[in-house]
DSSP file (Angstrom, degrees, kcal/mol; ACC not computed):
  #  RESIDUE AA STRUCTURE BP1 BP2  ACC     N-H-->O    O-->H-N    N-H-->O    O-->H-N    TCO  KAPPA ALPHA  PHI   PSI    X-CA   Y-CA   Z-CA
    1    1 A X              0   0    0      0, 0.0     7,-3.5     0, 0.0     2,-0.4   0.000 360.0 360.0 360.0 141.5   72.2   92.1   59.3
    2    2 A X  E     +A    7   0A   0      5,-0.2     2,-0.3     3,-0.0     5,-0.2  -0.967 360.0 161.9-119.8 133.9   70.0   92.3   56.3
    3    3 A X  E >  S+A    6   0A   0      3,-1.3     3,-0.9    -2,-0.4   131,-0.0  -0.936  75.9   6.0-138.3 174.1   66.9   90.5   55.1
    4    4 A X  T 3  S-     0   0    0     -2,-0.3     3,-0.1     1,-0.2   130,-0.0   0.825 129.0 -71.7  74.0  24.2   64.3   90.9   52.7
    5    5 A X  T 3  S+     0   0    0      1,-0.3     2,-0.5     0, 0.0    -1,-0.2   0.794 108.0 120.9  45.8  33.5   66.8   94.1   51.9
    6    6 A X  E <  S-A    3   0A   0     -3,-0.9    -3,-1.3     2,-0.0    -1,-0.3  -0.960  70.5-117.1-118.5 157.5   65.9   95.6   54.8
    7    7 A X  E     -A    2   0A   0     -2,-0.5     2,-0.3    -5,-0.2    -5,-0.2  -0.458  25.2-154.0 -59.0 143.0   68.4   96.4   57.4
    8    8 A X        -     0   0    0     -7,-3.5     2,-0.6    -6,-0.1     3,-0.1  -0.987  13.0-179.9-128.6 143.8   67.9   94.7   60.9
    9    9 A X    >>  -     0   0    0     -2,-0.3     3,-1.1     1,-0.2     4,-0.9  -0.813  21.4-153.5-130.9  98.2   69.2   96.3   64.0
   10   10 A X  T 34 S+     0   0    0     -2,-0.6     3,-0.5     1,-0.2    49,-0.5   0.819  85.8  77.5 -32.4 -60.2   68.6   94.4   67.2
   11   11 A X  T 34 S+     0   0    0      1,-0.3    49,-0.9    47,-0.2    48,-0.6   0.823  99.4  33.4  12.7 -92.3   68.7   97.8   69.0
   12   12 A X  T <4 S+     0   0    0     -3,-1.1    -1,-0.3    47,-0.1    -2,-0.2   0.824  91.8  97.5 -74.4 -27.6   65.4   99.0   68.1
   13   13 A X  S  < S-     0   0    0     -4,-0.9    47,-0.5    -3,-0.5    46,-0.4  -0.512  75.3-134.9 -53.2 135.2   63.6   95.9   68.1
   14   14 A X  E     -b   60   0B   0     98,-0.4   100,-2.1    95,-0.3     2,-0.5  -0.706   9.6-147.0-108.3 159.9   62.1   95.8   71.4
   15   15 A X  E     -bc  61 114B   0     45,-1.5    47,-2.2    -2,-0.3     2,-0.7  -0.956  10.3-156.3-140.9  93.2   61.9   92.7   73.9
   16   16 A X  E     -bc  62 115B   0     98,-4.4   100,-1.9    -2,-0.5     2,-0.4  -0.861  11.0-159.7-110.9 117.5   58.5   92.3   76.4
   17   17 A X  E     -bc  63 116B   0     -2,-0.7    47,-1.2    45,-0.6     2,-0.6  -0.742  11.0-143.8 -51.8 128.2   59.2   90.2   79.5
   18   18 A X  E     +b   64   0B   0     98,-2.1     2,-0.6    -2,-0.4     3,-0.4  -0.798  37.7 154.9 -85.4  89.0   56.5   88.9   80.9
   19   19 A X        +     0   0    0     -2,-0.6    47,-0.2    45,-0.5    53,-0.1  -0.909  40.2 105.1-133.9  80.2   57.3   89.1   84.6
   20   20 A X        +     0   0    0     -2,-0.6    47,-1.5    45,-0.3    -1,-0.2   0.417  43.1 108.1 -75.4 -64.3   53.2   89.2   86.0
   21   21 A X  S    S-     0   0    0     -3,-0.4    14,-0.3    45,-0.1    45,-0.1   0.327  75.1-116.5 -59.9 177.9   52.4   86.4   87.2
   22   22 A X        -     0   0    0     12,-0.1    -1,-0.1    13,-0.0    13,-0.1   0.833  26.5-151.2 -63.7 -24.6   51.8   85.2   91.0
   23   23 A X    >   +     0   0    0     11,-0.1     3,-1.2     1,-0.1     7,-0.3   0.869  38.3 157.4  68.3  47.0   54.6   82.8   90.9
   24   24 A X  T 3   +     0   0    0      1,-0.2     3,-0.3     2,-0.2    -1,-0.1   0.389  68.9  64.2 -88.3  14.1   52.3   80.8   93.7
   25   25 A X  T 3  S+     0   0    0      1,-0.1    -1,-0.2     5,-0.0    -2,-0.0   0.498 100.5  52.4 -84.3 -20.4   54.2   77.5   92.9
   26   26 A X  S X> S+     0   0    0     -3,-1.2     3,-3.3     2,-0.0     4,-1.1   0.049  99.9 161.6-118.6   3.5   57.2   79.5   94.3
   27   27 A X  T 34  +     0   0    0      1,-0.4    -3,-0.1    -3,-0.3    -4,-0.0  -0.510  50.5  31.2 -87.0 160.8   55.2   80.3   97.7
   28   28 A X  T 34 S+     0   0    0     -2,-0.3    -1,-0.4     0, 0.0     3,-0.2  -0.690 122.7  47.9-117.7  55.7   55.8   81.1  100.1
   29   29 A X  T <4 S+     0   0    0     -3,-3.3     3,-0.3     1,-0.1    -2,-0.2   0.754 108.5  63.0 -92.0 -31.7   58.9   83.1   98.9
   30   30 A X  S  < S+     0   0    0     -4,-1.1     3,-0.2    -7,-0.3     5,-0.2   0.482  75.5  83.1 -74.9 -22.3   56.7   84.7   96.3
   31   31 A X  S    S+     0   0    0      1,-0.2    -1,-0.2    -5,-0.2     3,-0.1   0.617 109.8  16.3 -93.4  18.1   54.2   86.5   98.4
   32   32 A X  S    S+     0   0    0     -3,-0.3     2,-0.3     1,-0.3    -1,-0.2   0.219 128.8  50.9-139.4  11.5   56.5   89.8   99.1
   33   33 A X  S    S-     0   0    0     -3,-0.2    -1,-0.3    34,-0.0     4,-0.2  -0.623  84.9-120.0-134.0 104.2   58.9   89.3   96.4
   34   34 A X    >>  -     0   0    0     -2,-0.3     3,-2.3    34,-0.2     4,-1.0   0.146  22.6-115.4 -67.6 170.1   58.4   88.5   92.8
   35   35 A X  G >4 S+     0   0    0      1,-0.3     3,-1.2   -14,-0.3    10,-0.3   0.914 113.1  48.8 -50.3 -52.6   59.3   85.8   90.9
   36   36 A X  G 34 S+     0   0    0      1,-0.2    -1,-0.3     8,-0.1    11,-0.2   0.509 106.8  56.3 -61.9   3.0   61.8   87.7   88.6
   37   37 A X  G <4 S+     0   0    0     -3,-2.3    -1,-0.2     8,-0.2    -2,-0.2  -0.006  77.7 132.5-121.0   2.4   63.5   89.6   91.5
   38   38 A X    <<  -     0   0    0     -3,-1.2     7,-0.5    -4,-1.0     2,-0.3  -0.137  66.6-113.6 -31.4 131.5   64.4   86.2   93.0
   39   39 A X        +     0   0    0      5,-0.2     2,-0.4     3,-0.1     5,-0.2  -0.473  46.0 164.6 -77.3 140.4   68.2   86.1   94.1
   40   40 A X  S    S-     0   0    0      3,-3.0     8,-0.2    -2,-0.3    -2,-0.0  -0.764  74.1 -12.3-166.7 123.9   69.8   83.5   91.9
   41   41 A X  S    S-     0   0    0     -2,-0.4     3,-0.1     1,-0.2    -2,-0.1   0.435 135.5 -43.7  57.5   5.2   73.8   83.7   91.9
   42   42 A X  S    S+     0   0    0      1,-0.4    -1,-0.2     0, 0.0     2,-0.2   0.789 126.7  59.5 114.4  57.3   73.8   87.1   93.7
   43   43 A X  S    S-     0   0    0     -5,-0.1    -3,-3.0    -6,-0.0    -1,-0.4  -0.747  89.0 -81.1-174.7 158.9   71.2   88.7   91.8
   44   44 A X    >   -     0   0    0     -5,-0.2     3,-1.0    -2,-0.2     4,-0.3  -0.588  39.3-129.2 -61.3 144.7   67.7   88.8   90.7
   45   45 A X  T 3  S+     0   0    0     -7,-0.5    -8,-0.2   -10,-0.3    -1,-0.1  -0.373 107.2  63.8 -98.3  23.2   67.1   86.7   87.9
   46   46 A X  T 3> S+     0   0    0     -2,-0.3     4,-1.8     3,-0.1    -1,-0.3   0.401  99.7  51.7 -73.3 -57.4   65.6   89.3   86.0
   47   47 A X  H <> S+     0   0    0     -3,-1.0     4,-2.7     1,-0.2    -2,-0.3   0.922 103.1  58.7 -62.1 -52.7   68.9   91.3   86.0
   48   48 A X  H  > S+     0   0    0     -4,-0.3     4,-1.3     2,-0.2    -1,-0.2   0.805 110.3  51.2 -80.3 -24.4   70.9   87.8   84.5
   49   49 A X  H  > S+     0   0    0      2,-0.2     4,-1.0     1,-0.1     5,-0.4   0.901 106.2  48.3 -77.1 -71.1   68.0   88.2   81.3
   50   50 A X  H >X>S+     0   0    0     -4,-1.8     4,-3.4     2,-0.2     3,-2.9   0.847 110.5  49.4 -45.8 -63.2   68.5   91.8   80.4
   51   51 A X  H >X5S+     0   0    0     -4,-2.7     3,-2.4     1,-0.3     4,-1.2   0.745 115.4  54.0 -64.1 -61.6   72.7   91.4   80.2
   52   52 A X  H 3<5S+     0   0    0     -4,-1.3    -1,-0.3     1,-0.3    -2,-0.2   0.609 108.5  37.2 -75.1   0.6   71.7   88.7   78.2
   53   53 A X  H X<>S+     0   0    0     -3,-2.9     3,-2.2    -4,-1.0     5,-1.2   0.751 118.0  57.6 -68.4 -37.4   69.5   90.3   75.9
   54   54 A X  H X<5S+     0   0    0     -4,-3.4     3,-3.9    -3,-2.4     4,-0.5   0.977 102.5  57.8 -64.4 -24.1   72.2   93.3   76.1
   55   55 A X  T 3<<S+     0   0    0     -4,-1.2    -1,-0.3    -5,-0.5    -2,-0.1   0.648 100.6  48.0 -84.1  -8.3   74.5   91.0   75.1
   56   56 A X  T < 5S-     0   0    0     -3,-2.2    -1,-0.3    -5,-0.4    -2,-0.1   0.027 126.0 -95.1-126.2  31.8   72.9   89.9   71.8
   57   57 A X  T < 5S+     0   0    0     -3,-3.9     2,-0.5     1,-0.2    -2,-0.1   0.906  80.5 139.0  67.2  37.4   72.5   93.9   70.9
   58   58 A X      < +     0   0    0     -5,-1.2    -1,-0.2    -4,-0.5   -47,-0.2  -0.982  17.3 161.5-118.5 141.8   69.0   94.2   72.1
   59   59 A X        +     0   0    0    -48,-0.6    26,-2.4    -2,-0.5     2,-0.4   0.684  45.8  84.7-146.5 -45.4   68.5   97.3   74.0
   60   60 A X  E     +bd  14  85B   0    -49,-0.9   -45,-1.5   -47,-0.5     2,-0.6  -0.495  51.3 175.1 -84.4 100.3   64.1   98.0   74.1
   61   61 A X  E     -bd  15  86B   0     24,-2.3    26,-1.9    -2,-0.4     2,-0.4  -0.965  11.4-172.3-121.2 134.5   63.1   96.1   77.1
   62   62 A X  E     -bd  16  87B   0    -47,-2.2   -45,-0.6    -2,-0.6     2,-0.5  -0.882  16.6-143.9-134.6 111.5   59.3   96.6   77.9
   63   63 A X  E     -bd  17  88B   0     24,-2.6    26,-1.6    -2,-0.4     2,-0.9  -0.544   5.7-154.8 -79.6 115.4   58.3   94.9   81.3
   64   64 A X  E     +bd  18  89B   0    -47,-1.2   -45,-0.5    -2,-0.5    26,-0.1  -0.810  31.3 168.1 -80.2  77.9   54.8   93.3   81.7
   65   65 A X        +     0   0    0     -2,-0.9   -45,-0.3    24,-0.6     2,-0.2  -0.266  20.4 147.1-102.9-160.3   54.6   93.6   85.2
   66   66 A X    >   +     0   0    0    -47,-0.2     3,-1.2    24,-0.1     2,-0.8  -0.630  65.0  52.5 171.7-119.3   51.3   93.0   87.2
   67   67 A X  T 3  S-     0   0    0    -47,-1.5   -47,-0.0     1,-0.3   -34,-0.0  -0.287 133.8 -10.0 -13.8  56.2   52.1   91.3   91.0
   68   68 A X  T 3> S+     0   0    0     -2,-0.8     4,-0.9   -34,-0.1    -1,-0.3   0.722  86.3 154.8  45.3  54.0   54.7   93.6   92.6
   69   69 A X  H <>  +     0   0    0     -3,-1.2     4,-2.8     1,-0.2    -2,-0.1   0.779  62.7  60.2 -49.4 -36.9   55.2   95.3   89.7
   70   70 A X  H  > S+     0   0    0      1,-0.2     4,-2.8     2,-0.2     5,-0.2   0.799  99.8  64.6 -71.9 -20.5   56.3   98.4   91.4
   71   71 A X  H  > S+     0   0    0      2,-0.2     4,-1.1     1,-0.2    -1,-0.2   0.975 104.5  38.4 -43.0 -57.4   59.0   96.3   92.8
   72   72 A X  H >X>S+     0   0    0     -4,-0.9     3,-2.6     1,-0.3     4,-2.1   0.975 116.8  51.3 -64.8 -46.7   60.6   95.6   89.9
   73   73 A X  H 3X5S+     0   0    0     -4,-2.8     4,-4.4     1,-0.3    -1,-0.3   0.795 104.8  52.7 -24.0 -68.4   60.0   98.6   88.8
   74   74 A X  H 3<5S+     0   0    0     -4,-2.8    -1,-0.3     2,-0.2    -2,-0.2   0.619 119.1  41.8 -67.4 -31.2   61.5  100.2   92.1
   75   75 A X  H <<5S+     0   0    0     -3,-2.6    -2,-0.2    -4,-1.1    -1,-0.2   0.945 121.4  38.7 -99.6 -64.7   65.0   97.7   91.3
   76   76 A X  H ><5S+     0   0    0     -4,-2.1     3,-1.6     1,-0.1     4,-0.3   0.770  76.4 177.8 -42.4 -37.8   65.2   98.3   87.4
   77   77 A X  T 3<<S-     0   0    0     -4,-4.4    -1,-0.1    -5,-0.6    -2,-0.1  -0.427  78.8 -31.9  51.1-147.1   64.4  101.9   86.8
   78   78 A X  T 3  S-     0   0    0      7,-0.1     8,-0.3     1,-0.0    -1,-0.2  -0.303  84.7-114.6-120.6  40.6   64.7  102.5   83.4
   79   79 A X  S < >S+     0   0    0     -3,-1.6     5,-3.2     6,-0.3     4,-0.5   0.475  76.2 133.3 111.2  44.7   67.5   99.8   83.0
   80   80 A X  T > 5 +     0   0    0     -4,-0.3     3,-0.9     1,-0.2    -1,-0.1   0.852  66.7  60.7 -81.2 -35.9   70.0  102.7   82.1
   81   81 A X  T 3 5S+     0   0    0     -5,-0.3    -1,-0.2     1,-0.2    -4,-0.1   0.974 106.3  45.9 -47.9 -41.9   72.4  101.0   84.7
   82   82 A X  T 3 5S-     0   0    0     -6,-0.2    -1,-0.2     2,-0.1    -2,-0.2   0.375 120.3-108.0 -94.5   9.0   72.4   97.9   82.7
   83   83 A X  T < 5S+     0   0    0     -3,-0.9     2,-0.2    -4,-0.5    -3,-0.2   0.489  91.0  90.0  98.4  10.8   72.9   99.7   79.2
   84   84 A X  S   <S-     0   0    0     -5,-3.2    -1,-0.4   -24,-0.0     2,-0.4  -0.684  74.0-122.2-104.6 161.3   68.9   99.0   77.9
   85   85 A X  E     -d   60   0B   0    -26,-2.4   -24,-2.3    -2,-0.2     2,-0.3  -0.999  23.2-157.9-122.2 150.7   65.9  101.1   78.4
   86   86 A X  E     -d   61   0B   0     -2,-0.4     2,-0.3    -8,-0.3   -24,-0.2  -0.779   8.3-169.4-134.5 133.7   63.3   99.5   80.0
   87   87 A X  E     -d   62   0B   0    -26,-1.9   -24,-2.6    -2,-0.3     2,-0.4  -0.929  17.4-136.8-135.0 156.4   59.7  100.7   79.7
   88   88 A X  E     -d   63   0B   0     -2,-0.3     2,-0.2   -26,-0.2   -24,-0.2  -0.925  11.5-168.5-134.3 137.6   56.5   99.1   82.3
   89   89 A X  E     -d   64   0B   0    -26,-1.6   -24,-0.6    -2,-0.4    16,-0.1  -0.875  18.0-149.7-114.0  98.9   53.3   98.2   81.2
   90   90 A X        -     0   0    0     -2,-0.2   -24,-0.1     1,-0.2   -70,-0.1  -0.163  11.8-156.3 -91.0 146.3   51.2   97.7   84.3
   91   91 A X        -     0   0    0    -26,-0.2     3,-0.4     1,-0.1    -1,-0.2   0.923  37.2-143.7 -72.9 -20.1   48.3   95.2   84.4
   92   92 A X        -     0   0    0      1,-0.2    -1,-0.1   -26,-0.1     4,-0.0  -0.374  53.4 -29.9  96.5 163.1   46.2   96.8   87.2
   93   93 A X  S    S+     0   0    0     -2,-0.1     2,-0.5     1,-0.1    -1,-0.2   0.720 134.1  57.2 -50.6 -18.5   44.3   95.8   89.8
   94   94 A X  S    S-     0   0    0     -3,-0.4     2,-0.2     3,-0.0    -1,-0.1  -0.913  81.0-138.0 -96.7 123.3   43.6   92.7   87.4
   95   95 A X        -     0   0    0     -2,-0.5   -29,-0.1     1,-0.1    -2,-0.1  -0.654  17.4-157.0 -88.7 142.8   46.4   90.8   86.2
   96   96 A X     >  -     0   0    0      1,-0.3     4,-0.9    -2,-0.2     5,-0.3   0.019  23.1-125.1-119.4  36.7   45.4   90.3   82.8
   97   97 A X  T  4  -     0   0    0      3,-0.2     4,-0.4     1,-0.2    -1,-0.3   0.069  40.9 -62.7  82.5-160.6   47.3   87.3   81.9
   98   98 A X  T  > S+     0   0    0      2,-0.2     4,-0.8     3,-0.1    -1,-0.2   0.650 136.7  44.5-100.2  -9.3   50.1   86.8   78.4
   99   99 A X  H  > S+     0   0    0      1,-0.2     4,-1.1     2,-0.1    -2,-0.2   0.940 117.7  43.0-114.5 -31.9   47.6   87.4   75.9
  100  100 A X  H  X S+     0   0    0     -4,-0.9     4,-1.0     1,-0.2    -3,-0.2   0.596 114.6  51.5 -67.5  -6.5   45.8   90.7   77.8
  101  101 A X  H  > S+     0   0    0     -4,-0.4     4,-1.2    -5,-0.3    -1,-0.2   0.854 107.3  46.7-110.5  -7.8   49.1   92.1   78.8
  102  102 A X  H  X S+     0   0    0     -4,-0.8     4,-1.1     2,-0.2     7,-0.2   0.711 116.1  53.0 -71.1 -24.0   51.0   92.2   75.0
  103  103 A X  H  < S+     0   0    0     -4,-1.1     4,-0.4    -5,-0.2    -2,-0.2   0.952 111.8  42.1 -71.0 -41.9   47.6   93.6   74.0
  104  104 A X  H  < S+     0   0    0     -4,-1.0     3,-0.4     1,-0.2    -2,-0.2   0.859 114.0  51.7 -59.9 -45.3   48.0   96.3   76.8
  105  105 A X  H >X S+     0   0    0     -4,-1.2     3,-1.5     1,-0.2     4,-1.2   0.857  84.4  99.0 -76.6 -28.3   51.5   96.8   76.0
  106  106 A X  H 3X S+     0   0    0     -4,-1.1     4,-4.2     1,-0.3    -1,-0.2   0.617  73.4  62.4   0.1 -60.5   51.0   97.5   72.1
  107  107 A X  H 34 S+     0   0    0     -3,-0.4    -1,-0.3    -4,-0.4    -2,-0.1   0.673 111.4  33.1 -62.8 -41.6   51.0  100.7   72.1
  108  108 A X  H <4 S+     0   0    0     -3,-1.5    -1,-0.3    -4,-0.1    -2,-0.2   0.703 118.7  58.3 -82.4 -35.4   54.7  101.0   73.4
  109  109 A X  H  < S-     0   0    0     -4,-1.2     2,-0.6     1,-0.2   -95,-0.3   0.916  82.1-165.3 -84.6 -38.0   55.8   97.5   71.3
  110  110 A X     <  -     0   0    0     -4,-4.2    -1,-0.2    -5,-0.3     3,-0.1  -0.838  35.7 -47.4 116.9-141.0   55.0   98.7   68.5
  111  111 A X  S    S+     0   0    0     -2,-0.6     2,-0.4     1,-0.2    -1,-0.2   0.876 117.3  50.0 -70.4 -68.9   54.7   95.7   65.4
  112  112 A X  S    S+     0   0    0     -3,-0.3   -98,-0.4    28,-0.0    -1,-0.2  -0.958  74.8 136.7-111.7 102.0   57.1   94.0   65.5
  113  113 A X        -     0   0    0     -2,-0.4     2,-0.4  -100,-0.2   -98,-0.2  -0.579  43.8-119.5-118.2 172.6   58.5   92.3   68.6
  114  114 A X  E     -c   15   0B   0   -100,-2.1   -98,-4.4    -2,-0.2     2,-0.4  -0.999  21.5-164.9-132.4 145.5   60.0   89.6   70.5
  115  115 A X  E     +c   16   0B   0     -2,-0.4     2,-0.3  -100,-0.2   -98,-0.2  -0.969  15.5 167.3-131.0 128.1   58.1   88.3   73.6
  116  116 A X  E     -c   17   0B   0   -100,-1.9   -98,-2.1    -2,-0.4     2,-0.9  -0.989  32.1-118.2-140.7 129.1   60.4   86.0   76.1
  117  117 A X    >   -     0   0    0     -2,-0.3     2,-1.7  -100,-0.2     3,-1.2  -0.617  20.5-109.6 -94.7 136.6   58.9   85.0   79.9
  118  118 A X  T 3  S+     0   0    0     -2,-0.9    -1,-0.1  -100,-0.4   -69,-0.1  -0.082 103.8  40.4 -74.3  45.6   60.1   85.8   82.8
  119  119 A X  T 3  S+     0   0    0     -2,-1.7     2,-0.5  -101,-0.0    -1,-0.3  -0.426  94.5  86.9-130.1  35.7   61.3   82.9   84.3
  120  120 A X    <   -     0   0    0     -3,-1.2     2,-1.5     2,-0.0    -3,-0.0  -0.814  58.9-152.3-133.3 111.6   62.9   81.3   81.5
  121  121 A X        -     0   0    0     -2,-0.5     2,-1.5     1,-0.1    -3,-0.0  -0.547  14.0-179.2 -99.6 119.8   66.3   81.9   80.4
  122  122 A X        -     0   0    0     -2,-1.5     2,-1.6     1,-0.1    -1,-0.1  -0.572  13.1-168.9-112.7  85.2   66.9   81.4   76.9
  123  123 A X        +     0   0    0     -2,-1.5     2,-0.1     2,-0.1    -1,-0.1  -0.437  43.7 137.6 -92.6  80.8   70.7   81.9   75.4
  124  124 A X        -     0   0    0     -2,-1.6     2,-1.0   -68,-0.0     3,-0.3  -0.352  69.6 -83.1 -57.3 147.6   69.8   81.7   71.7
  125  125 A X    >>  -     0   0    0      1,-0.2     4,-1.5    -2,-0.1     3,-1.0  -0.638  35.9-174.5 -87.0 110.7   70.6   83.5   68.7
  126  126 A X  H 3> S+     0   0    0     -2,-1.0     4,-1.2     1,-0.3     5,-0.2   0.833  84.0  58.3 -74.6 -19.4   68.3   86.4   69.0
  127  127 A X  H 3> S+     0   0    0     -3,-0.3     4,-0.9     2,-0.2    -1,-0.3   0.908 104.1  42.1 -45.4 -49.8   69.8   87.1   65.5
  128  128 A X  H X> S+     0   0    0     -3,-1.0     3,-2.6     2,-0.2     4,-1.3   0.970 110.6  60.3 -97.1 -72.3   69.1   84.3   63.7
  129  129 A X  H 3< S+     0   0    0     -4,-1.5     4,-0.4     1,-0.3    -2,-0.2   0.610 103.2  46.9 -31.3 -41.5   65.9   84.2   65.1
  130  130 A X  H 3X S+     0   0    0     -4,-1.2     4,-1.6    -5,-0.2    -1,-0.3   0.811 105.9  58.0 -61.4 -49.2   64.8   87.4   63.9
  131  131 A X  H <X S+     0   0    0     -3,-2.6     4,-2.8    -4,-0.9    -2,-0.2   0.860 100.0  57.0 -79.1 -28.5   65.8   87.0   60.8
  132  132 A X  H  < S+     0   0    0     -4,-1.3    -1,-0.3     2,-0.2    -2,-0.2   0.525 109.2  45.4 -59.8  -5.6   63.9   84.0   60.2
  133  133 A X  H >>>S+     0   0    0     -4,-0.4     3,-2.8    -5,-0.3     5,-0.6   0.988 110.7  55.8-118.4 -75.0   60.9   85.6   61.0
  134  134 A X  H ><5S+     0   0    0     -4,-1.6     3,-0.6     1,-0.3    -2,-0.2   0.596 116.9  35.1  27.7 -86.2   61.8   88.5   58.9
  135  135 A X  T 3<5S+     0   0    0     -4,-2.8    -1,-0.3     1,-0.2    -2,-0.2   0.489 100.9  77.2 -90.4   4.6   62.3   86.5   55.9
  136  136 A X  T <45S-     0   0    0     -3,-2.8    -1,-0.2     2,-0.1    -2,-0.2   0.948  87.1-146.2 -74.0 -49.9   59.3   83.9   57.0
  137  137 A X  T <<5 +     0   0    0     -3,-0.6     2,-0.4    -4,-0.6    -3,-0.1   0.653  57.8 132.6  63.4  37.6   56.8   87.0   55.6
  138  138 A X  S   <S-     0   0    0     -5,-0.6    -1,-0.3     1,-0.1    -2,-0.1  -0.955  72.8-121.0-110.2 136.4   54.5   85.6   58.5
  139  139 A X  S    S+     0   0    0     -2,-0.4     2,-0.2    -3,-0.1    -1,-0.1   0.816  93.7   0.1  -2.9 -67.6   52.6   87.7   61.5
  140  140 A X        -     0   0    0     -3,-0.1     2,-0.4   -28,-0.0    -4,-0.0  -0.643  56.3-158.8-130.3-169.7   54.6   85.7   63.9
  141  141 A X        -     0   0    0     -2,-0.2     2,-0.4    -5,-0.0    -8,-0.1  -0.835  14.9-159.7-158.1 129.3   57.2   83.0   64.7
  142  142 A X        -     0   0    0     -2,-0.4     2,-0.3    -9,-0.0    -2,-0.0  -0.948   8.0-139.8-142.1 147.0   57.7   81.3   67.7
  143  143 A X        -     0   0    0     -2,-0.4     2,-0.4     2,-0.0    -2,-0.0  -0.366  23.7-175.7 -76.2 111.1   60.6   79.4   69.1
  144  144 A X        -     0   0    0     -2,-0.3     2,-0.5     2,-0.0    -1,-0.0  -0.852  26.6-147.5-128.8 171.7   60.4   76.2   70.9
  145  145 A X        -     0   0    0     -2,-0.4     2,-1.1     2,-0.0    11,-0.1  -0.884   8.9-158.0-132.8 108.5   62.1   73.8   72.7
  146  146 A X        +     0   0    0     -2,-0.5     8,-0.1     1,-0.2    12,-0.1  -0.628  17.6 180.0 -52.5  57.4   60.9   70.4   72.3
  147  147 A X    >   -     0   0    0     -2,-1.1     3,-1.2     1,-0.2     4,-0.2   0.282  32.6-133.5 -96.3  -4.3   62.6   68.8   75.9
  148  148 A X  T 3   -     0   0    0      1,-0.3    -1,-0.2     2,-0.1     6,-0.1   0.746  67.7 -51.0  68.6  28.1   61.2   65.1   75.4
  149  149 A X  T 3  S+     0   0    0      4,-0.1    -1,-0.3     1,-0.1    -2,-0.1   0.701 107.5 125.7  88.6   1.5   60.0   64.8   78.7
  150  150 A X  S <  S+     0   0    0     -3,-1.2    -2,-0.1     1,-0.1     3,-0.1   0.896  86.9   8.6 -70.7 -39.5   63.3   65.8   80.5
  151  151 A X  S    S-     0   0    0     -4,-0.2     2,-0.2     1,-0.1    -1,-0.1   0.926 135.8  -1.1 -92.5 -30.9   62.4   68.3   82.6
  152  152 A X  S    S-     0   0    0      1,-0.1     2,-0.3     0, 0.0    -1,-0.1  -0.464  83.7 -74.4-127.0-176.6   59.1   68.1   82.2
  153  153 A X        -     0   0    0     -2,-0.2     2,-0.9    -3,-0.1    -6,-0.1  -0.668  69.2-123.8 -75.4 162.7   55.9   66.7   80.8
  154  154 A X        -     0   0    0     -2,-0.3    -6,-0.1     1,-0.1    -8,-0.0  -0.755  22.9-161.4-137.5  97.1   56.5   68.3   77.4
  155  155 A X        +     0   0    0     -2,-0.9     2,-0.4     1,-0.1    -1,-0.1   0.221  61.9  47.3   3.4 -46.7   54.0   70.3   76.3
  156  156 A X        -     0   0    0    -11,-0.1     2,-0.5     7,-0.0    -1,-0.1  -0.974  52.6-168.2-131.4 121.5   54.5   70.6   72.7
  157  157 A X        -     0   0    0     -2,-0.4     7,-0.2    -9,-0.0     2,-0.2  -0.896   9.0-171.4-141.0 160.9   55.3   68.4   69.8
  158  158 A X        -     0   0    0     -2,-0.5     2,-0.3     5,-0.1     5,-0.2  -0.501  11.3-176.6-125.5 163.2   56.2   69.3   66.7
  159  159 A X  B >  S-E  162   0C   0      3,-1.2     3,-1.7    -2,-0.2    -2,-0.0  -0.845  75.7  -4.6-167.9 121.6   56.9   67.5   62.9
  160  160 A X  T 3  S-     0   0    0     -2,-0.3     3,-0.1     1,-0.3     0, 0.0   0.948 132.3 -48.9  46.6  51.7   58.1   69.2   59.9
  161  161 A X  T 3  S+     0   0    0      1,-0.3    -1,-0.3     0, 0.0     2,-0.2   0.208 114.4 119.4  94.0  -8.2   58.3   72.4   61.2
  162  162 A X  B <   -E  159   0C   0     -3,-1.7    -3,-1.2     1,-0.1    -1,-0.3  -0.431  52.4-143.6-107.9 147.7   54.4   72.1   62.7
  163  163 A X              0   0    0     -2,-0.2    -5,-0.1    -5,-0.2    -1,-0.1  -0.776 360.0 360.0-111.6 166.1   53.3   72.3   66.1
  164  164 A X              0   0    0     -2,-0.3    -6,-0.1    -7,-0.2    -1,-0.1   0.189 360.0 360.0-147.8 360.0   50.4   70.0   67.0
């Protein structure tokens, strides 16, 4: 895929989970497992995002972990079983939240990236998505899903392209 006449190759773009938190909404199931290694359909839910990132030719996974990190760690490796590589950025003895642990991770992500959380699964065109942000010539883009109040109280709402 080309824009702005540059090649893009989902490959090398890399992809930070943010799979941190306490999950304490989720206790008490959450306090020896974390929320991304949850069974859901005979696997951790963790596992069902990577194939679907592999599956839309994204390959650079970089893990934000921070609560049981080593867990995930311990189950993923370096996510050559599932056809990515997988790289850990640990928070520490402080969990440092989404906007201290993409600063933490930098150094591995690089510029340009795509940040997805870990408990959300999102089958999107990571394609299209890319490219608009590519050809936006902005710092960032981000994707939302406006749910009207169906699942949720809804958070965000948007007009003519604007978030408010």
């Amino acid at each position: 895929m080309k824009a702005r006449g540059e090649e893009i190759d989902l490959t090398n773009w890399p992809v930070t989970i943010l799979a941190g938190g306490l999950a304490t909404r989720l206790r008490p199931v959450t306090e020896k497992t974390p929320k991304s290694l949850l069974n859901v359909a005979g696997e951790p839910f963790l596992v069902h995002q990577v194939r679907l990132l592999h599956s839309h030719g994204l390959r650079r996974i970089v893990l934000c972990v921070g609560y049981l990190g080593e867990m995930i760690k311990a189950e993923l490796g370096d996510g050559s079983s599932l056809g990515v590589q997988i790289a850990y950025s640990f928070d520490g003895a402080t969990l440092l939240g989404t906007g201290g642990a993409l600063k933490r991770a930098l150094p591995i992500l690089g510029q340009r990236f795509l940040v997805i959380y870990g408990d959300s699964y999102m089958p999107v065109d990571y394609s299209a998505i890319v490219n608009a942000f590519v050809l936006s010539g902005k710092p960032a883009l981000m994707t939302v899903l406006e749910n009207e109040g169906r699942w949720d109280t809804s958070n965000v709402c948007g007009y003519k392209q604007r978030l408010f």
